[in-house]
Each structure stands twice: as C-alpha cells, then as structure tokens.
C-alpha positions as a Markdown table, in Angstrom:
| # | Residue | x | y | z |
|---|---|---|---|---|
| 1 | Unk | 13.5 | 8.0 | 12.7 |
| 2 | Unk | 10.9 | 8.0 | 10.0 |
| 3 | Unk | 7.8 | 5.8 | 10.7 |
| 4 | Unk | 4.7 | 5.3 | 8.0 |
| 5 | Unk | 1.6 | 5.2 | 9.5 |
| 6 | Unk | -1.8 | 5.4 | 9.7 |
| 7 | Unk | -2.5 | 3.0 | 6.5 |
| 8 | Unk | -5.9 | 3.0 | 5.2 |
| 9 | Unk | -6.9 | 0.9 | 2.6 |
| 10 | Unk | -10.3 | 0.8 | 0.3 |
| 11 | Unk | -11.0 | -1.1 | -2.8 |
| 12 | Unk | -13.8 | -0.4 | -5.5 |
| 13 | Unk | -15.3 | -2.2 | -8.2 |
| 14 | Unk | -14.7 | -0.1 | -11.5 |
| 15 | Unk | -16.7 | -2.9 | -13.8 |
| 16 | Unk | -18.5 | -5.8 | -12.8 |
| 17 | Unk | -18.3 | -8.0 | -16.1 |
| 18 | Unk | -15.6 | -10.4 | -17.1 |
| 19 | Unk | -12.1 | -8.7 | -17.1 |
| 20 | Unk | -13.5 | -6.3 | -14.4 |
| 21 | Unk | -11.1 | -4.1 | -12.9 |
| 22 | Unk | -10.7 | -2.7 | -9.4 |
| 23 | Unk | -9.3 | 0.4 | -8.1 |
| 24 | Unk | -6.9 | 0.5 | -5.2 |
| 25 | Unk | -6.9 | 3.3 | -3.2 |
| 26 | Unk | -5.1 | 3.8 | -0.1 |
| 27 | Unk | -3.9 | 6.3 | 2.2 |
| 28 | Unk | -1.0 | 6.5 | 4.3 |
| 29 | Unk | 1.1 | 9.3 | 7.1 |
| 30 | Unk | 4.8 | 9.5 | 7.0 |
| 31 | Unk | 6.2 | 11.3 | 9.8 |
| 32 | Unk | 9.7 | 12.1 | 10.1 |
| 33 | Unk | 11.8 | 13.5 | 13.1 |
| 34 | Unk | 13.4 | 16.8 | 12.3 |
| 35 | Unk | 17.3 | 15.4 | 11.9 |
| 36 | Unk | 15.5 | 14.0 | 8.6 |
| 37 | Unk | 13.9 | 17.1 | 7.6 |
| 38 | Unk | 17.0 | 19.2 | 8.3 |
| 39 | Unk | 19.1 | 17.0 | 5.9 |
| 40 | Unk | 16.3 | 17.2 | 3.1 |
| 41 | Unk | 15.7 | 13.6 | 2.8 |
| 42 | Unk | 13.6 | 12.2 | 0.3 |
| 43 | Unk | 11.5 | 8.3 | 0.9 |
| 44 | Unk | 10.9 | 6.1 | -2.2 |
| 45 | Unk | 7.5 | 4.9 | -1.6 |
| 46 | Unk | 5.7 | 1.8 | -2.9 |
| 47 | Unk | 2.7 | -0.5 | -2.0 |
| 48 | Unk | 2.3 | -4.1 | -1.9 |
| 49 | Unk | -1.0 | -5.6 | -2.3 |
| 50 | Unk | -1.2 | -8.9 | 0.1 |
| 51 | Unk | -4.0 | -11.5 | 0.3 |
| 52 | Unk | -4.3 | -13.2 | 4.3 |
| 53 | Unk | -4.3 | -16.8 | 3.1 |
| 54 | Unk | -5.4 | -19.7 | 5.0 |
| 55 | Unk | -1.9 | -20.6 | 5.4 |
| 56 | Unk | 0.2 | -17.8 | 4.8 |
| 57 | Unk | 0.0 | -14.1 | 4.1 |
| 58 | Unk | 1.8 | -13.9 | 0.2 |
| 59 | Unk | 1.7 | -10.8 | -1.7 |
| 60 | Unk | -0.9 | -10.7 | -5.1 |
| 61 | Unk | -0.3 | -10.1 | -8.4 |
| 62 | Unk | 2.9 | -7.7 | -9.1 |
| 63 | Unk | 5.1 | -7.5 | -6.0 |
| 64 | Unk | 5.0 | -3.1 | -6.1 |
| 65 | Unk | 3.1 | -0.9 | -7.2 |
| 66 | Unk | 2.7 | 3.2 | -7.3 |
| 67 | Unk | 6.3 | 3.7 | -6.7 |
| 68 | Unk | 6.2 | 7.6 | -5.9 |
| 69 | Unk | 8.7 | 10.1 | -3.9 |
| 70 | Unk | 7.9 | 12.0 | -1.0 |
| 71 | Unk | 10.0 | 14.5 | 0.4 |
| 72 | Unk | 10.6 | 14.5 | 4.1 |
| 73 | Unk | 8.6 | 16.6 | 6.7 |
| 74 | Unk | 7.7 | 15.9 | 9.9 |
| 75 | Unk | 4.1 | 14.8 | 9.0 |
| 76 | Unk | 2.7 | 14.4 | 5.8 |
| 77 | Unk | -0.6 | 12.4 | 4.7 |
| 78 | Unk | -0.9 | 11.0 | 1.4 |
| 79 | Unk | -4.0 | 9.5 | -0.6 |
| 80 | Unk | -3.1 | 7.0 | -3.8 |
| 81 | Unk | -4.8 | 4.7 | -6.2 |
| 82 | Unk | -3.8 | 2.6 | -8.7 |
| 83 | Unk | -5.9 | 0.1 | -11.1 |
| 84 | Unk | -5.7 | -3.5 | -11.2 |
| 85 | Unk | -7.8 | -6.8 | -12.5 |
| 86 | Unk | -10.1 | -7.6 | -10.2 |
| 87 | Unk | -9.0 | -11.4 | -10.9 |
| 88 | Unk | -5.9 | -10.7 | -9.2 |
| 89 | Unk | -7.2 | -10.1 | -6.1 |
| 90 | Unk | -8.9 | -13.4 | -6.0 |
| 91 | Unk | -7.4 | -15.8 | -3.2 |
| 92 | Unk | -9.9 | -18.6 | -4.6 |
| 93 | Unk | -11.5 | -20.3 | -1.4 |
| 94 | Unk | -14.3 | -17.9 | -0.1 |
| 95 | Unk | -14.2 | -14.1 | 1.3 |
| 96 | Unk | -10.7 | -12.8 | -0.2 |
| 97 | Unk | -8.7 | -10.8 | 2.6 |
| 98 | Unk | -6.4 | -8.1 | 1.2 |
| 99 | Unk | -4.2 | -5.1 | 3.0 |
| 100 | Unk | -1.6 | -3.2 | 1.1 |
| 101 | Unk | 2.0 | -2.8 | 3.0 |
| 102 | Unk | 3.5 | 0.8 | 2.2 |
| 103 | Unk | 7.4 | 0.9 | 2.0 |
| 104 | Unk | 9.4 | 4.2 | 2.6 |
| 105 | Unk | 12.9 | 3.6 | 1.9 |
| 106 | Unk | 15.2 | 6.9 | 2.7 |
| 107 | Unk | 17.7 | 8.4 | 0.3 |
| 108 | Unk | 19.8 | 7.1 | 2.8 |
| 109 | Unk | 18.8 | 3.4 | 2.7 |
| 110 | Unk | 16.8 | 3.3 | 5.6 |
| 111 | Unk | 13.6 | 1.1 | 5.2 |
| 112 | Unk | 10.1 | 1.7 | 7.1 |
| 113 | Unk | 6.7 | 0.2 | 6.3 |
| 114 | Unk | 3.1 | 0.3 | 7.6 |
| 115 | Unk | 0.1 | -2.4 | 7.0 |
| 116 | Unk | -3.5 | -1.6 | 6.4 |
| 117 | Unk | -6.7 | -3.3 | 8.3 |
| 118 | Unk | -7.8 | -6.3 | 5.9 |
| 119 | Unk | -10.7 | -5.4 | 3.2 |
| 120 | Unk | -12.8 | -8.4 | 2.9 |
| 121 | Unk | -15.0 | -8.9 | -0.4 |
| 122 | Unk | -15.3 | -11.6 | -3.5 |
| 123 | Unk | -13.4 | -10.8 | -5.8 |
C-alpha cells in the first residue's frame, strides 16, 4: 500500500511590497510496495495549503494546488513549488502557522496523504 511521506515544507518571500507574492515549495516521498509497481500504477498528486488556526485547522486560499502525476515506484522523492499572494497566507491574529497536506490518489482510487511541520512567519 502506497504511503506519502517525508513532507517538507518551506515558504519564501518573492517581493516584500503590497501585492507581494510567496513561493511555496515543498518536498514530499512516495513509496509504493511492489504489487503497485508491478501493475504500473500511476498517483494524482496535489497539495493543500492549511493555516493552524486558533480554533480549527481550515485550508487557505484555493483548496489544491500543483496537481501533478507520478508514476509508481517503490520510492520516489519529489521537490515542487508553486506561487501564491502572500495575503493569502495571512491567518490575521499574530504568527500565521501554515503546512501543506500532499494527496496521492491511485489510478485505482485509492487515497493517501502526508502533512508537513508548521512554517511560522507574518505574512
């Protein structure tokens, strides 16, 4: 059974002024058992960005992004980045906390994720 992994996650300031943008780069393992790679299975993968609220976790801005296909092998890392407004990061009451989930969903349905450490800035 496939399992995603090892999630990193690390957010840079492209611009500073108003309208700034950030980038969102992350990193991820997928790791299959060989029944998967035998069959040549493919995984639809997508991130989500989250923001760790005071009172609950919710997911920022649009709800996927950097949809991608990976095919399957028993372990594969992958390193990703996507641009978005730095505004949208912004939880509005103090340090914003963000992590990206990373969904894998097999050709045949199946659906795995993995969850970075929390990046904490202002943004």
């Amino acid at each position: 059974m496939a399992a995603v992994i090892d999630v990193d996650l690390e957010i840079d300031r492209i611009s500073r002024s108003v309208g700034s943008v950030c980038s969102i780069n992350y990193t991820y393992t997928l790791v299959c058992d060989e029944m998967e790679v035998r069959n040549g299975l493919s995984f639809t993968v997508s991130c989500e960005v989250w923001g760790k609220g005071v009172f609950v976790a919710r997911v920022l801005a649009d709800s996927v992004y950097d949809t991608h296909t990976v095919p399957a092998s028993l372990r594969s890392m992958h390193a990703r980045s996507f641009i978005v407004p730095c505004a949208e990061l912004d939880e509005e009451f103090g340090k914003d906390e963000i992590y990206v989930q990373v969904h894998a969903t097999s050709s045949l349905g199946a659906t795995f994720f993995g969850v970075s450490d929390l990046v904490q800035d202002h943004f």
